[in-house]
N, C-alpha and C positions, 0 to 999 in steps of 0.2 A: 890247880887253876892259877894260883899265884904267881908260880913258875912260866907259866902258860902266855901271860898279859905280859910278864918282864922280858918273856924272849920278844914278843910282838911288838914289845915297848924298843927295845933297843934295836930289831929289823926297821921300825918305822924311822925312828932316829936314822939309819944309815939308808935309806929311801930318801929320808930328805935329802941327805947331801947328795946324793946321787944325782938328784936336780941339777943341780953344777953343773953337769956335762950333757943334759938332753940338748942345750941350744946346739953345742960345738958339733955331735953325735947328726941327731938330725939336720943338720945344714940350714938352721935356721937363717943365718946371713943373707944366704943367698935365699931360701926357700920362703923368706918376710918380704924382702924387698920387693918383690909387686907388689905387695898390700899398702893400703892407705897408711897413713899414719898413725891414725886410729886404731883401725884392727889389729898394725903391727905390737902397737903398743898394749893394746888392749890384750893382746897374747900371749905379751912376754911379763905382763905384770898378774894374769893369769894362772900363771907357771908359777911364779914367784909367790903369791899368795896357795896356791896348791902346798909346793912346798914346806910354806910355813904351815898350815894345817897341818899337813902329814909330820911333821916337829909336833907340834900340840899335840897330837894324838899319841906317837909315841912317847911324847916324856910325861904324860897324864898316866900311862901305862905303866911305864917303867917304874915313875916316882910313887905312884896310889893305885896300885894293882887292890891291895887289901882293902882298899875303898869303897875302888871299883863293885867287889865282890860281896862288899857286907856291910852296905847302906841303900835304903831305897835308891837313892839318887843314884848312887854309884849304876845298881842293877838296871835302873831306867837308860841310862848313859853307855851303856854295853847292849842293851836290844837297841839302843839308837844307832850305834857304830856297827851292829849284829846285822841289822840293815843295810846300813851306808855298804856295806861292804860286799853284804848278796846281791845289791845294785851293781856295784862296780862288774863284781863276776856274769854275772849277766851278758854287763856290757861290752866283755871281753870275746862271748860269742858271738853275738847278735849286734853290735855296733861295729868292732875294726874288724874289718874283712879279713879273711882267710892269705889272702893274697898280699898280705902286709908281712906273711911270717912261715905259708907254707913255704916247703924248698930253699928254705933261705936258713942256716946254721944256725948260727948266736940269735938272729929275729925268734926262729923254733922254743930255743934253749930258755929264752925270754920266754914268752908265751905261755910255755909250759910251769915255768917257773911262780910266774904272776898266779896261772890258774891257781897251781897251788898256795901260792901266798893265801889270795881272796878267802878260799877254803877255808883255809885253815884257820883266820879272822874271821869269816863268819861264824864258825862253830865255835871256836871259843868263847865270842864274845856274845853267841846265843845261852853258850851255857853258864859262863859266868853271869846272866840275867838271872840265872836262875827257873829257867824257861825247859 
């Protein structure tokens, strides 16, 4: 299991950086610019806090996997994330439409990819609860 939070620990680490490039990727430039000021901002500061999350999570992993795994807290804090992360999966069906990623390559490739990412965080971090 320990191996388990350390690979997820350092995928999430390289998810965060990955943030870097959603504005450039998705054209947010252009695709903010009708938005108010607010919204626009309220968007990209959004992302940016996501971001730094998805950092937290992976170096909480990376650095205290054995913690994670073998203190109440820890266990509590892994069915919390064992959650957060069957949410996300979820919302991968049933929130961004099909049409975001059917027929379309890399969108696919993504898609696919994510689904499993979520998976694979959720079970992990249901079973490192101890659950």
């Amino acid at each position: 299991m320990l191996l388990h939070l350390k690979i997820i620990g350092g995928l999430l680490l390289f998810l965060s950086l990955l943030h870097v490039f959603i504005p450039g990727h998705l054209d947010w430039k252009r695709d903010l610019k009708p938005l108010s000021l607010m919204n626009r901002q309220m968007m990209q500061t959004h992302m940016i806090f996501i971001a730094i999350t998805v950092f937290a999570i992976g170096l909480l992993c990376f650095t205290s996997a054995e913690e994670l795994t073998t203190t109440p807290l820890g266990r509590k804090i892994c069915l919390g994330l064992s959650v957060f992360w069957a949410l996300r999966l979820v919302f991968q069906f049933f929130v961004y439409s099909p049409k975001l990623w059917r027929g379309k390559r890399f969108e696919t490739f993504i898609h696919v990819v994510a689904v499993g990412f979520w998976t694979y965080m959720t079970v992990v971090f249901y079973l490192a609860a101890g659950m």
